[in-house]
Backbone as CSV, one residue per row, in Angstrom:
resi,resn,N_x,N_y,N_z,CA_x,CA_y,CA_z,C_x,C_y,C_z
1,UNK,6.411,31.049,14.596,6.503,29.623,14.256,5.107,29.046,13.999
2,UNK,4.972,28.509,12.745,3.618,27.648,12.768,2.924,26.815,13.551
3,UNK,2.304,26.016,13.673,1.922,24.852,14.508,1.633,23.752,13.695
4,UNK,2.319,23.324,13.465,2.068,22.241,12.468,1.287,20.809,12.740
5,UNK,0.903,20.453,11.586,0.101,18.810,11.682,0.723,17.826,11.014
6,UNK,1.582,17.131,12.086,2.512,16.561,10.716,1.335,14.726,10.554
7,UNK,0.996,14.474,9.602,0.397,13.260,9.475,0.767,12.138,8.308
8,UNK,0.754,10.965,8.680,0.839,9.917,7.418,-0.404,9.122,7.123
9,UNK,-0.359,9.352,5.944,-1.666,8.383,4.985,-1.237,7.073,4.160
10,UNK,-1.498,6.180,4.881,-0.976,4.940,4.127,-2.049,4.964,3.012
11,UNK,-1.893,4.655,1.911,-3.056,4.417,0.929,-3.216,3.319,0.695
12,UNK,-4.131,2.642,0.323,-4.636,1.501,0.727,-5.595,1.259,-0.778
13,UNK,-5.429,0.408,-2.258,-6.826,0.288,-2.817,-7.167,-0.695,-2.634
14,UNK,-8.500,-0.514,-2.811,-9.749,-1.752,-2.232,-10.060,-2.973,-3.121
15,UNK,-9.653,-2.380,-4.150,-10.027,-3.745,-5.685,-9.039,-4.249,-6.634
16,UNK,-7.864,-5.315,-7.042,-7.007,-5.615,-7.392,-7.294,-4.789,-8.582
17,UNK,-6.169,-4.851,-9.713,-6.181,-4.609,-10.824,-7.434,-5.518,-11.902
18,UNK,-7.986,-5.227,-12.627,-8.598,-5.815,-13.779,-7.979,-6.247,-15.354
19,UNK,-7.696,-7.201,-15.465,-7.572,-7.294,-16.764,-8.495,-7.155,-17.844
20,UNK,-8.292,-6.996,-19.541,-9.298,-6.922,-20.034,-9.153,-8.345,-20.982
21,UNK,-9.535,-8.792,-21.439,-9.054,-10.022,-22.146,-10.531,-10.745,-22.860
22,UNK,-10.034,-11.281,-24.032,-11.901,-12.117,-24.997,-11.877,-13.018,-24.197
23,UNK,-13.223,-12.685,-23.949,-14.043,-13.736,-23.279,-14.519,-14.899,-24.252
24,UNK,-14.256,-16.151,-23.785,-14.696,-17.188,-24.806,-16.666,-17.186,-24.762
25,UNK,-17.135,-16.721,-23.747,-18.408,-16.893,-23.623,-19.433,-15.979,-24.128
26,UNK,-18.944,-14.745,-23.690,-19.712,-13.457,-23.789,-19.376,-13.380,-25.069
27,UNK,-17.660,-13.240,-26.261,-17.441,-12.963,-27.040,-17.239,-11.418,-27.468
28,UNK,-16.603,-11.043,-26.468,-16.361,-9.722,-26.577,-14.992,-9.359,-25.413
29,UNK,-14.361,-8.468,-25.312,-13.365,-8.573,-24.515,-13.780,-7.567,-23.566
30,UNK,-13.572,-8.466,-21.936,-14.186,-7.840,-20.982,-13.273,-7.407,-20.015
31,UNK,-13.468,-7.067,-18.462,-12.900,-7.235,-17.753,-13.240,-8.338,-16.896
32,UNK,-12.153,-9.293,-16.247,-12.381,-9.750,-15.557,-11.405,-9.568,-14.469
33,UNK,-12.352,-9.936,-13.192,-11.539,-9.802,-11.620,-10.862,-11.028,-11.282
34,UNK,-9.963,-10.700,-9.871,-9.655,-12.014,-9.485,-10.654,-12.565,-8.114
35,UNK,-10.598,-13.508,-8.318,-11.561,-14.520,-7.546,-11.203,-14.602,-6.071
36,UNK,-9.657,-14.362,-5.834,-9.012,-14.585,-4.265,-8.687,-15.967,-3.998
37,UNK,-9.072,-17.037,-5.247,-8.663,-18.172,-5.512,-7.604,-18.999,-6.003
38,UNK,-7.187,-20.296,-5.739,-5.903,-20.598,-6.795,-6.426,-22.121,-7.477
39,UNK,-6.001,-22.041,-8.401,-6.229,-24.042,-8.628,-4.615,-24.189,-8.748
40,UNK,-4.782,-25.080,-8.065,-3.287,-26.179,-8.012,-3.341,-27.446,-8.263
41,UNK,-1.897,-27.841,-9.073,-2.263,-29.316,-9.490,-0.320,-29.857,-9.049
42,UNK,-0.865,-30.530,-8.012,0.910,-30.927,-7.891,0.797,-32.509,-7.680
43,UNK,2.078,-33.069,-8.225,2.038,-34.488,-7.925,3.225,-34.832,-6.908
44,UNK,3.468,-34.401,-5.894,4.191,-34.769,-4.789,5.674,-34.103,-5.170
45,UNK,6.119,-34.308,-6.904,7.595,-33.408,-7.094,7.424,-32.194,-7.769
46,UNK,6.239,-31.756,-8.595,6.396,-30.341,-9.162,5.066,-30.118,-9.047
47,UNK,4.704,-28.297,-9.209,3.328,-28.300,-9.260,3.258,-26.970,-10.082
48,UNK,1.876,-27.147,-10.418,1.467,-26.002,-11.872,0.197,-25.260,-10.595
49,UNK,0.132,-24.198,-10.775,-0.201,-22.990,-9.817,-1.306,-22.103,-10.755
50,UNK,-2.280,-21.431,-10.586,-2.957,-20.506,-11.316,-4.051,-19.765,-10.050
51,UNK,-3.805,-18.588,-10.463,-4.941,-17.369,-9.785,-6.211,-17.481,-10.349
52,UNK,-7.323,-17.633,-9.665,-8.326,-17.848,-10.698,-9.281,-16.319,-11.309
53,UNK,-9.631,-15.902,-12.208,-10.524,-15.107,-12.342,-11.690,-15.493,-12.615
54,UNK,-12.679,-13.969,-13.014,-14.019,-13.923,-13.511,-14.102,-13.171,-14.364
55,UNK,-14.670,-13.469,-15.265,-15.363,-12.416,-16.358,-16.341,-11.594,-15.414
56,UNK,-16.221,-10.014,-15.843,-17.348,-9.689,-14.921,-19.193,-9.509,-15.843
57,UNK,-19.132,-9.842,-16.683,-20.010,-10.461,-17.372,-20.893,-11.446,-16.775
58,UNK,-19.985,-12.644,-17.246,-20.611,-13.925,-17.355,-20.089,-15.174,-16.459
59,UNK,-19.291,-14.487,-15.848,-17.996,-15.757,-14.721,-17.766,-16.614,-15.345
60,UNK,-17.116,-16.444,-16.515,-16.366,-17.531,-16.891,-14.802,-17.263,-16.868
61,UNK,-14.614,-17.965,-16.011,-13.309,-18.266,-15.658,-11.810,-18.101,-16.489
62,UNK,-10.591,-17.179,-15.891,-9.759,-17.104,-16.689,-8.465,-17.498,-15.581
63,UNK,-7.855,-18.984,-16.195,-6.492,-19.087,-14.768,-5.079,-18.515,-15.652
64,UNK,-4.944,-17.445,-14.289,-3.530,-16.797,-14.588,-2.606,-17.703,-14.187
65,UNK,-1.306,-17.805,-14.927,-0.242,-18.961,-14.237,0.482,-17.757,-13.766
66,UNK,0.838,-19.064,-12.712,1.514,-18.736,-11.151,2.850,-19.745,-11.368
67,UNK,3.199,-20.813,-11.087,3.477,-21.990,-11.564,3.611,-22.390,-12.050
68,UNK,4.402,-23.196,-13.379,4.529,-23.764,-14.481,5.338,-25.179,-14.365
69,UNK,5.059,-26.251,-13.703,5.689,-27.342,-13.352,7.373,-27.037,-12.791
70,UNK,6.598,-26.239,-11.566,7.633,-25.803,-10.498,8.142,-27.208,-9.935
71,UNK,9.535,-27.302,-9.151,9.798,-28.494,-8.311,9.260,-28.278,-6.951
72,UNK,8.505,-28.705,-6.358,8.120,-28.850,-4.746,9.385,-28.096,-4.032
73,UNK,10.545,-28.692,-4.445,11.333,-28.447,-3.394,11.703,-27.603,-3.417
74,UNK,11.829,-26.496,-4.425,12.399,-24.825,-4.876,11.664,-24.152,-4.216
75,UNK,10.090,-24.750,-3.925,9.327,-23.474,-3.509,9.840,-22.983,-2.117
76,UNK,9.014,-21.939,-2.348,9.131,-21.127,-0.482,8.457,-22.112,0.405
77,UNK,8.671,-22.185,1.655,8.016,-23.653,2.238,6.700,-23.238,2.434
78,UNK,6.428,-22.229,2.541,4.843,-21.205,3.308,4.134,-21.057,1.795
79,UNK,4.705,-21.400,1.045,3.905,-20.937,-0.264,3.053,-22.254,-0.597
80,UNK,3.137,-23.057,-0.673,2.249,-24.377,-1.093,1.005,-24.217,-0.443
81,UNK,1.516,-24.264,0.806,0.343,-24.419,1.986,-0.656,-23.277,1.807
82,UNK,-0.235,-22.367,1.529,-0.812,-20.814,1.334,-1.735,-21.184,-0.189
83,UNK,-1.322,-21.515,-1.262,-2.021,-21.382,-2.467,-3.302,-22.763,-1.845
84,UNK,-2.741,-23.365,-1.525,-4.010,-24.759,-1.614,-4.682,-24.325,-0.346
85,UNK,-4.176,-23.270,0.901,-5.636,-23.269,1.432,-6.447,-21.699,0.651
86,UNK,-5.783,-21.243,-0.271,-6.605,-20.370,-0.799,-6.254,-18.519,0.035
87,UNK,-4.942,-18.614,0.467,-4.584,-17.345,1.225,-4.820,-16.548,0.791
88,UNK,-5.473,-15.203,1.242,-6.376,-14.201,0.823,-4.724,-12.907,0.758
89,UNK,-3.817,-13.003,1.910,-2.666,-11.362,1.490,-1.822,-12.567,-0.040
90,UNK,-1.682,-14.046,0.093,-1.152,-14.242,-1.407,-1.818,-14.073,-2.183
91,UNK,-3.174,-14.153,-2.377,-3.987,-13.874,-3.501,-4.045,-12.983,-3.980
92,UNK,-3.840,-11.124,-2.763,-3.918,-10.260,-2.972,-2.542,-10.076,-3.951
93,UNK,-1.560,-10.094,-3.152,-0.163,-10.033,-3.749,0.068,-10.361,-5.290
94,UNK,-0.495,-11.547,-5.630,-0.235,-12.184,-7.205,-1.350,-11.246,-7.964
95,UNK,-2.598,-10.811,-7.405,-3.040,-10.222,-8.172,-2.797,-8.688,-8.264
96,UNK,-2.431,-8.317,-7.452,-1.241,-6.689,-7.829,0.409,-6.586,-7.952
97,UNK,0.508,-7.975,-9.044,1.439,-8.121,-9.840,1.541,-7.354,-10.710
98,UNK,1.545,-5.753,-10.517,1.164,-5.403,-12.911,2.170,-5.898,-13.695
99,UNK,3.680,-5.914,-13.305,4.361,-6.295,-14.265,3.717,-7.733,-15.276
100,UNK,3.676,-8.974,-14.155,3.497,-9.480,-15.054,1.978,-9.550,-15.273
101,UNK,0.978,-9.274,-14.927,-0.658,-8.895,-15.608,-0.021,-8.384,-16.590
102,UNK,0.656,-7.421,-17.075,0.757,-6.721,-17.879,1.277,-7.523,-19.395
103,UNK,2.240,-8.304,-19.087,3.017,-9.347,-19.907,1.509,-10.456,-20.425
104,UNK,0.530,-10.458,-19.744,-0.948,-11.421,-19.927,-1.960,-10.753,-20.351
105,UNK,-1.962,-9.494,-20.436,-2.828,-8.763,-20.921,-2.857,-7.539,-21.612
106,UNK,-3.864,-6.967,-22.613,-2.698,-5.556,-23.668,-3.050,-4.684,-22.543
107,UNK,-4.830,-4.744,-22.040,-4.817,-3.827,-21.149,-5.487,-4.173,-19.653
108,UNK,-4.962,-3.415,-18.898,-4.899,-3.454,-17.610,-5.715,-2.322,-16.757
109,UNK,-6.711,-2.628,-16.008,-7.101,-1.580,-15.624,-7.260,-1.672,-14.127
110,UNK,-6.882,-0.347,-13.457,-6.207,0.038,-11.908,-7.420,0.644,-11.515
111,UNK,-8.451,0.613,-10.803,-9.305,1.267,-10.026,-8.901,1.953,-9.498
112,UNK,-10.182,2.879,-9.150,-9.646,4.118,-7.885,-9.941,4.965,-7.050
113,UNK,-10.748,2.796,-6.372,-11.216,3.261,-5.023,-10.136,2.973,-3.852
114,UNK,-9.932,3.306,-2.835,-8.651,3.595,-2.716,-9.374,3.239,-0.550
115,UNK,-8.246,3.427,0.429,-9.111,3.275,2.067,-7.654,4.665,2.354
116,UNK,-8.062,5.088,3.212,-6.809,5.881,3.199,-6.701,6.016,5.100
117,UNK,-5.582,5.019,5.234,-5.331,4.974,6.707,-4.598,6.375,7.286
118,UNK,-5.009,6.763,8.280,-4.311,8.075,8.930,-3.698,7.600,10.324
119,UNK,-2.996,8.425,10.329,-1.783,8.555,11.411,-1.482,9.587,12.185
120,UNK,-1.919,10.439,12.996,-0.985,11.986,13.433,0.046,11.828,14.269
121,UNK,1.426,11.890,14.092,2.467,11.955,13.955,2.659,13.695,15.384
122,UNK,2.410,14.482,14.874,2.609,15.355,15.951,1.362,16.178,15.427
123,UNK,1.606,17.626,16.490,0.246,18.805,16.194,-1.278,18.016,17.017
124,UNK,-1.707,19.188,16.980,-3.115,19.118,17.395,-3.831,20.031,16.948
125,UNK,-4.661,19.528,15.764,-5.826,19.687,14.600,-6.110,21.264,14.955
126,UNK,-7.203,21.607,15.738,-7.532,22.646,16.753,-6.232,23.983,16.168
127,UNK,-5.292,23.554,16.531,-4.423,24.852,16.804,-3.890,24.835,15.608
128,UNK,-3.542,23.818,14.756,-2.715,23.818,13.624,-2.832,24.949,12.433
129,UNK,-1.787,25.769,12.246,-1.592,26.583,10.702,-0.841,26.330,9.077
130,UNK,-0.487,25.078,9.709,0.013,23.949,8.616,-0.040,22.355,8.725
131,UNK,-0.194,22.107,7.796,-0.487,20.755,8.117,0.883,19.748,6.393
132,UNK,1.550,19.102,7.526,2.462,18.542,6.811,1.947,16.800,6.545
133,UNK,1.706,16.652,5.010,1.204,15.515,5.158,2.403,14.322,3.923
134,UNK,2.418,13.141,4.545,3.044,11.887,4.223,2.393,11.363,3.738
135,UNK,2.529,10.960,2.438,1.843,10.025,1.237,2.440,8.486,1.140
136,UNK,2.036,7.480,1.811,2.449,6.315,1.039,1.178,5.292,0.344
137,UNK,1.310,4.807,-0.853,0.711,3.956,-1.022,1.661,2.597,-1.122
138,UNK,0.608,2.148,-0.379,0.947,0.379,-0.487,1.152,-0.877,-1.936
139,UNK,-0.130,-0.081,-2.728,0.185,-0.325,-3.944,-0.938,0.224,-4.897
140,UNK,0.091,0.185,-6.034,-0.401,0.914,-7.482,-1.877,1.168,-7.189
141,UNK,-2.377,2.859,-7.333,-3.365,2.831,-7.081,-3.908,3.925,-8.596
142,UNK,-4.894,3.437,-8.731,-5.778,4.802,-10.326,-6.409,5.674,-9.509
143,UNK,-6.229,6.164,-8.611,-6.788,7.514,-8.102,-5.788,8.558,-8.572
144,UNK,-6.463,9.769,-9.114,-5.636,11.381,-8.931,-5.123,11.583,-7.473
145,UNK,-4.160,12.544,-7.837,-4.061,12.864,-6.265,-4.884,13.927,-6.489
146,UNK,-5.631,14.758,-6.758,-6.556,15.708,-6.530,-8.101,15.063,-6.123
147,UNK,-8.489,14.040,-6.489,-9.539,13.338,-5.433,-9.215,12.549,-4.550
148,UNK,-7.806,11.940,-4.570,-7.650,11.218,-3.414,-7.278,12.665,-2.124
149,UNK,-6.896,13.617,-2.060,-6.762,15.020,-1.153,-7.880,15.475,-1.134
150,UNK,-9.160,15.449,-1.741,-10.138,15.537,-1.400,-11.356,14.857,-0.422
151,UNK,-10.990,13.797,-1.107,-11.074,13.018,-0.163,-10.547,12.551,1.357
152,UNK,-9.889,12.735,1.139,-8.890,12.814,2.757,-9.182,14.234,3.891
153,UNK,-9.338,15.658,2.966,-9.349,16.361,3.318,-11.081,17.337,3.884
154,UNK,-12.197,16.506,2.820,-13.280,16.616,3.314,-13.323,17.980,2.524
155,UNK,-13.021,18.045,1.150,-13.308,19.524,0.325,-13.526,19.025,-0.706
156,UNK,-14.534,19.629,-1.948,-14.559,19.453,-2.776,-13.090,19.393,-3.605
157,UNK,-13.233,18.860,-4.846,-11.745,18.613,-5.883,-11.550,19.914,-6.598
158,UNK,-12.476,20.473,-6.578,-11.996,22.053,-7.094,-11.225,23.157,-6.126
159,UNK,-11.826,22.578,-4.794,-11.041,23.138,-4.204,-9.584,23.229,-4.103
160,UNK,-9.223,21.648,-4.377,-7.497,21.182,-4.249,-6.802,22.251,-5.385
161,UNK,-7.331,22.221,-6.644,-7.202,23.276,-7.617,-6.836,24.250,-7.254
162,UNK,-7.455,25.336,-6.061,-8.148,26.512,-5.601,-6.508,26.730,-5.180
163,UNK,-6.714,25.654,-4.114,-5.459,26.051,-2.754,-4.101,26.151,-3.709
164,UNK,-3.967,25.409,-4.317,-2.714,25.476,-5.252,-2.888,26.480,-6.069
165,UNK,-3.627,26.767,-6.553,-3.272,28.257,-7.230,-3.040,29.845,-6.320
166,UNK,-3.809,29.024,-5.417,-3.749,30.460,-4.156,-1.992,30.238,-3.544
167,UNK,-1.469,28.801,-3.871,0.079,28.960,-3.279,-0.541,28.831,-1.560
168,UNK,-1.327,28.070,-1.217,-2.170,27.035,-0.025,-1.185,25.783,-0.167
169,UNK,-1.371,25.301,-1.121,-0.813,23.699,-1.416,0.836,24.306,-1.699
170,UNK,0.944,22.892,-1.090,3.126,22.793,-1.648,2.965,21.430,-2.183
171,UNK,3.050,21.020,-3.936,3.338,19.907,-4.081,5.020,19.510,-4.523
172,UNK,5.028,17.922,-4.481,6.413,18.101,-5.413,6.435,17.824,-6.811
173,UNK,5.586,18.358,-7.363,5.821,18.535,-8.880,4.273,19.352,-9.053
174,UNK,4.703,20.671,-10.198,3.226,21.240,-10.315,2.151,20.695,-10.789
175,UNK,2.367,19.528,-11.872,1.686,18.664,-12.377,0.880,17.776,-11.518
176,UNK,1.706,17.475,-10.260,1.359,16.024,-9.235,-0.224,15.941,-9.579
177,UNK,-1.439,17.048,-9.253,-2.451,16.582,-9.161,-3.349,16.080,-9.950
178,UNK,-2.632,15.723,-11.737,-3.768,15.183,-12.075,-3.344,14.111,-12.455
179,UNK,-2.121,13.158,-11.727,-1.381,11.341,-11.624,-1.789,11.583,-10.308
180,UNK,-2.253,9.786,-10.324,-1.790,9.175,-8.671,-0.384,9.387,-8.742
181,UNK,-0.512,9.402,-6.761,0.405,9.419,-6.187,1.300,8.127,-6.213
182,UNK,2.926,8.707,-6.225,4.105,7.956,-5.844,3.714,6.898,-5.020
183,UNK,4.705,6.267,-4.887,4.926,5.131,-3.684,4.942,5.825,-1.968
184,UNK,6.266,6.487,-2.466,6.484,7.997,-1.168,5.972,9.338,-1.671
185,UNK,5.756,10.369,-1.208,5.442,11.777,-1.967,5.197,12.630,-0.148
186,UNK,5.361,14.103,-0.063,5.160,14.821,0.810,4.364,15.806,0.386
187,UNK,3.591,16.854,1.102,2.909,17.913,0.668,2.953,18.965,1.408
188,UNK,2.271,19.986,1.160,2.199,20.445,2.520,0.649,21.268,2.396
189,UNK,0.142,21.989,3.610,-1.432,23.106,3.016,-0.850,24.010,4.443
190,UNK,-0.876,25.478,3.708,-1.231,26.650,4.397,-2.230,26.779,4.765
191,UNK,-2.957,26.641,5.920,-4.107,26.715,6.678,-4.208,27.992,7.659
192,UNK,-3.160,28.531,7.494,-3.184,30.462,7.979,-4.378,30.990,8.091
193,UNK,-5.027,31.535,6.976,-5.996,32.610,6.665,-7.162,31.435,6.566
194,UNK,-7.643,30.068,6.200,-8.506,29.627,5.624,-9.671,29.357,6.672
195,UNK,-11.001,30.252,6.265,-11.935,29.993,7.338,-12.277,28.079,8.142
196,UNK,-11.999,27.772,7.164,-12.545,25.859,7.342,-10.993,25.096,7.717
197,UNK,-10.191,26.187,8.397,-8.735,25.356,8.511,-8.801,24.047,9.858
198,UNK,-9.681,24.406,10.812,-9.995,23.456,11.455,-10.816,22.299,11.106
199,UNK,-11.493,22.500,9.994,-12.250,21.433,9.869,-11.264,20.270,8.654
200,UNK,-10.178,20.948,8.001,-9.344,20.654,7.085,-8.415,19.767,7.973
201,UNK,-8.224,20.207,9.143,-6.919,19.583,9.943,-7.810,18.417,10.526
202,UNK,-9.093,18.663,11.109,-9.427,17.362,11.509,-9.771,16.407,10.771
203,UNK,-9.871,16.626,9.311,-10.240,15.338,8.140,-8.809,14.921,8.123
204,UNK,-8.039,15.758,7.872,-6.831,15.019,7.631,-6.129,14.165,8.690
205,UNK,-6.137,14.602,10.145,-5.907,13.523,11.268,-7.102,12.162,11.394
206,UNK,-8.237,12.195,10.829,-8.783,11.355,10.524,-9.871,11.855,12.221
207,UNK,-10.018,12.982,12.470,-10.708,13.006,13.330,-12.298,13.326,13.391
């Protein structure tokens, strides 16, 4: 019987999506970020809502609508209060909207820097000859899964290559490693024979 490492990696990216869009200033079409900001304009019965951006240029300002002479009273009750004090998980949220970024912009661009929370679930690193690992990301992320497992795992990206051709790696699709990862996804690494299998199990428990 193996000894397994069973672990979960919440994935986590660090920088909303970017739009690309002409800049009225610079005159060229850039990317711009979001600010973590909103402007709101309500008159006691409806209100018009916008995310604010930046050119990353020149900061000139681009407001995404949120709002379009909403009624006060439709809204969510936590949502008003949230945009006008400037809530940083709503700000996050509207700005890893892609559907509609996507509907506002031709192109869209997903970074892929990524935090990758760990979990060990059962096993102990030390003894382990497999290591069973749980993929979730939180949201849409532009990392490969062959540098984001590198990363996690503390090996170069050629290596991830290596193990999968050696039949080391179990993915679920042979392709998986050169798309980010699913929402959910599982894996697995044969750590049997591999001289650095301890040092593999303790990157991946995050130890």
């Amino acid at each position: 019987m193996p000894n397994t490492l069973s672990v979960l990696w919440t994935v986590e990216p660090l920088f909303a999506p970017r739009p690309w869009l002409p800049c009225g200033r610079c005159g060229l079409v850039t990317a711009f970020r979001s600010s973590g900001r909103f402007r709101v304009n309500a008159n006691g019965r409806r209100v018009d809502a916008w995310l604010v951006y930046r050119c990353g240029r020149c900061e000139k300002s681009w407001n995404r609508p949120l709002l379009e002479r909403q009624p006060v009273a439709s809204l969510d009750p936590g949502l008003l209060p949230a945009l006008l004090a400037n809530d940083a998980a709503t700000a996050r949220a509207v700005a890893f909207d892609l559907a509609d970024l996507r509907r506002r912009a031709e192109r869209v661009e997903i970074l892929d820097r990524v935090e990758i929370r760990r979990l060990c679930r059962a096993g102990v690193p030390e003894a382990a000859t497999r290591l069973d690992i749980e993929l979730r990301t939180v949201r849409p992320v532009g990392l490969r899964l062959d540098r984001l497992l590198a990363d996690g795992l503390g090996v170069p990206r050629a290596r991830i290559g290596a193990l999968q051709d050696a039949g080391h790696l179990t993915l679920p699709a042979r392709r998986a490693l050169r798309r980010p990862p699913p929402e959910r996804s599982r894996l697995a690494v044969d750590l049997g024979d591999l001289p650095d299998a301890a040092a593999i199990a303790r990157a991946a428990a995050g130890g």
